[in-house]
DOGU-322439 format. One record per residue (C-alpha): residue number from 1; residue in three letters; y, z, x. Coordinates in steps of 0.5 Angstrom, whole numbers. Example, Ala and Ser with C-alpha at 12.3 -4.5 7.8 and 13.67 -1.06 7.14 Angstrom:
BEGIN
<1, ALA, <-9, 16, 25>> <2, SER, <-2, 14, 27>> 
This chain:
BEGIN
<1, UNK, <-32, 190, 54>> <2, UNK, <-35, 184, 53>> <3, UNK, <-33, 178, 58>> <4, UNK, <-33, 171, 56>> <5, UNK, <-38, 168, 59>> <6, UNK, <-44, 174, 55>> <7, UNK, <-39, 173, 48>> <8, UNK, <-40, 165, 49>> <9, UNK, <-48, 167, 50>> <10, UNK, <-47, 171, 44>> <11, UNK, <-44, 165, 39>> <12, UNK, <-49, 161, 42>> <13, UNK, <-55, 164, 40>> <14, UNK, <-53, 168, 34>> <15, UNK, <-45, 166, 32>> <16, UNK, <-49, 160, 27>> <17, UNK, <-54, 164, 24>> <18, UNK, <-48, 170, 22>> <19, UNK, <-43, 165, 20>> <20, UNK, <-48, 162, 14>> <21, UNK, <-51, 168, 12>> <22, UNK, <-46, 170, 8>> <23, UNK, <-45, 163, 5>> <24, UNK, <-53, 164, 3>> <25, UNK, <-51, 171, 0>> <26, UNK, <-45, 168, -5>> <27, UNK, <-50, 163, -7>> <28, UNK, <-54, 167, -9>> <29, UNK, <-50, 172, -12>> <30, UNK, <-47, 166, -16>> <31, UNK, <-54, 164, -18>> <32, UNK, <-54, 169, -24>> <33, UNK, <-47, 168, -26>> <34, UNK, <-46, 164, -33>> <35, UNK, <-39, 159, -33>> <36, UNK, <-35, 155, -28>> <37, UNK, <-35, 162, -24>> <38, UNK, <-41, 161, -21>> <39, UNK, <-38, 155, -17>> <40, UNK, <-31, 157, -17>> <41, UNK, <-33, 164, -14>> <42, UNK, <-35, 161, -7>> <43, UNK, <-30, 157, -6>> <44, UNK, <-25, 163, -8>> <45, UNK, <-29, 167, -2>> <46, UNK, <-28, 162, 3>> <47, UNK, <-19, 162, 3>> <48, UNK, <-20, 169, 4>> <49, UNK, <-20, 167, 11>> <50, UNK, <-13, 164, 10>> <51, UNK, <-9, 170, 10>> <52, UNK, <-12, 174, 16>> <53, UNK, <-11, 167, 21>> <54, UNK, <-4, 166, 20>> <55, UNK, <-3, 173, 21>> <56, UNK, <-6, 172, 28>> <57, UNK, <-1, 165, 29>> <58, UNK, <5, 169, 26>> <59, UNK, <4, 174, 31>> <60, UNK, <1, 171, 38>> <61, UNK, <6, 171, 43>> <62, UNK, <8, 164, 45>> <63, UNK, <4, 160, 50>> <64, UNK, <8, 160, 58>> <65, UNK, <6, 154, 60>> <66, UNK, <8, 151, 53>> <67, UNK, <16, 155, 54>> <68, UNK, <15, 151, 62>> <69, UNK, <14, 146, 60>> <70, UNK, <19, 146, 55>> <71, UNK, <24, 148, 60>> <72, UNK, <25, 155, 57>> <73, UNK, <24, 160, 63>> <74, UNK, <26, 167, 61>> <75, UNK, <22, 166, 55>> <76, UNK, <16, 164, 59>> <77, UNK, <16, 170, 63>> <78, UNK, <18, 175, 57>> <79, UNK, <12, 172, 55>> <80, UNK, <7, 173, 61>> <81, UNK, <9, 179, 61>> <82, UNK, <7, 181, 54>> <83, UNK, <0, 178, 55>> <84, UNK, <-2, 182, 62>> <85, UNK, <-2, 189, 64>> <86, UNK, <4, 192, 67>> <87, UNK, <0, 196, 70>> <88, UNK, <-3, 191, 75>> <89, UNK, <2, 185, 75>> <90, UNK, <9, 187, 77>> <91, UNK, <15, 184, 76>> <92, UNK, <15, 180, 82>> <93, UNK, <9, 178, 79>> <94, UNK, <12, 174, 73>> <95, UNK, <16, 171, 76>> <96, UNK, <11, 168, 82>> <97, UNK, <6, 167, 77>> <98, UNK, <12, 163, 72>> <99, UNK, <14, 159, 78>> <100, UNK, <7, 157, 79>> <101, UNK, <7, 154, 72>> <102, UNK, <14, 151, 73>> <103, UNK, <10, 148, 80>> <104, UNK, <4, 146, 76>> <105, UNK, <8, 143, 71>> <106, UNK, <12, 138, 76>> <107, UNK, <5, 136, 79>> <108, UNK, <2, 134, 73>> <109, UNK, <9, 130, 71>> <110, UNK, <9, 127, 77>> <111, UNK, <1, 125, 78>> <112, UNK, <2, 121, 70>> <113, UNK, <9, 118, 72>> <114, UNK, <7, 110, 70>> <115, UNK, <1, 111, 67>> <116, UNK, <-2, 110, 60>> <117, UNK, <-10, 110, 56>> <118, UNK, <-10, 103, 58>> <119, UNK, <-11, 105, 65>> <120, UNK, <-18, 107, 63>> <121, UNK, <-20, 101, 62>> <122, UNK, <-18, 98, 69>> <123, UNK, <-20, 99, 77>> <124, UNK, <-25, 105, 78>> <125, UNK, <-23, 108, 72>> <126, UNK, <-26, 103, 68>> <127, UNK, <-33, 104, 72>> <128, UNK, <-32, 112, 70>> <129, UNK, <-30, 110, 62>> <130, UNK, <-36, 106, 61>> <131, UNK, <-40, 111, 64>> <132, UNK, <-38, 117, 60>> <133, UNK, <-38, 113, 54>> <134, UNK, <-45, 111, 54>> <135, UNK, <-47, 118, 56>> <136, UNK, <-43, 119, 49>> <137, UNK, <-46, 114, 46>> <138, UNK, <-53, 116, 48>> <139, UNK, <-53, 123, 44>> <140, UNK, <-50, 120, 38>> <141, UNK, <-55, 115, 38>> <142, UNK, <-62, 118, 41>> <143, UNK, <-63, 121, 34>> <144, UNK, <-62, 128, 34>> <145, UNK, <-57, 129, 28>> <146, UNK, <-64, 126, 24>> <147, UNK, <-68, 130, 26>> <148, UNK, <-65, 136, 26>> <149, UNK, <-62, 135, 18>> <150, UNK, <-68, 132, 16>> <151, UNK, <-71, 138, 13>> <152, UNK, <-65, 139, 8>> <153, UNK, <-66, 132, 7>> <154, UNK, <-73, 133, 5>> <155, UNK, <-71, 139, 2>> <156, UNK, <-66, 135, -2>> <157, UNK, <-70, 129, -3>> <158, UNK, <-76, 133, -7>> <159, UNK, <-71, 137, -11>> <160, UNK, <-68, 131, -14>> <161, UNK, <-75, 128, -15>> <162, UNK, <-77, 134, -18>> <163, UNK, <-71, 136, -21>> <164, UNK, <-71, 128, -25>> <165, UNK, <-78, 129, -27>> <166, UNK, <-78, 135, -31>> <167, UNK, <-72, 133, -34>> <168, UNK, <-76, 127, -36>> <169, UNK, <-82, 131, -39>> <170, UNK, <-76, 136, -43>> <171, UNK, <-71, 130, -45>> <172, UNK, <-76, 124, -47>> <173, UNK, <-72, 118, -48>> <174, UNK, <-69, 116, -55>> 
């Protein structure tokens, strides 16, 4: 079985080329098609997924940290253990791991306690928040969105050019 980390190295070298390969089949498939079908169809493919994906929501078990958080502990650990193996994780195993959510979560309530955004901008924090801003920043405005869109957009650019031109040549004006 695959684990994260190789799924992760997998998605991030062949997961965009995969995702927009049938995209590029309807397109094509579509080009030979008369009527407002040849449009309609590939948005009509794309809700495909809908059905599946709230299947997926409907049936997925409730999160243990979310039922902890909200106070409802006996869920919690009906649904710690749907999510692990029986076989490996006993019931004093649930009910140490719950435990450790409920700790967790107290935590967390406890360190956030009197504080808001508006701390990010004051003291040490302020330092932390202008550098990760700038950092942001930097990949936004180095240019790397352009230059990795320019060739659609010379693509663009020249079927428009193209496109107007030989309109002009078929439909001279009246």
């Amino acid at each position: 079985m695959l684990g994260v980390r190789n799924l992760a190295l997998l998605w991030s070298r062949h997961g965009e080329s995969a995702l927009h390969a049938p995209e590029r089949a309807d397109r094509q498939a579509c080009l030979k098609i008369d009527g407002d079908w040849s449009w309609r169809l590939p948005f009509v493919v794309q809700w495909v997924w809908v059905i599946p994906l709230f299947l997926i929501v409907f049936f997925a078990p409730s999160s243990p940290w979310w039922l902890v958080r909200k106070g409802r502990l006996a869920e919690a650990e009906a649904s710690v253990r749907r999510l692990t193996n029986p076989d490996y994780f006993g019931e004093q195993d649930v009910k140490n791991a719950v435990a450790m959510m409920q700790h967790t979560n107290e935590l967390e309530i406890a360190a956030s306690e009197g504080t808001s955004y508006i701390d990010c901008f004051r003291g040490i924090d302020r330092r932390r928040t202008e550098i990760v801003m700038m950092i942001f920043a930097s990949q936004l405005l180095s240019g790397q969105n352009l230059i990795g869109q320019g060739g659609f957009r010379q693509r663009l650019a020249l079927t428009s050019q193209v496109y107007s031109s030989s309109k002009q040549r078929v439909c001279p004006p009246t």
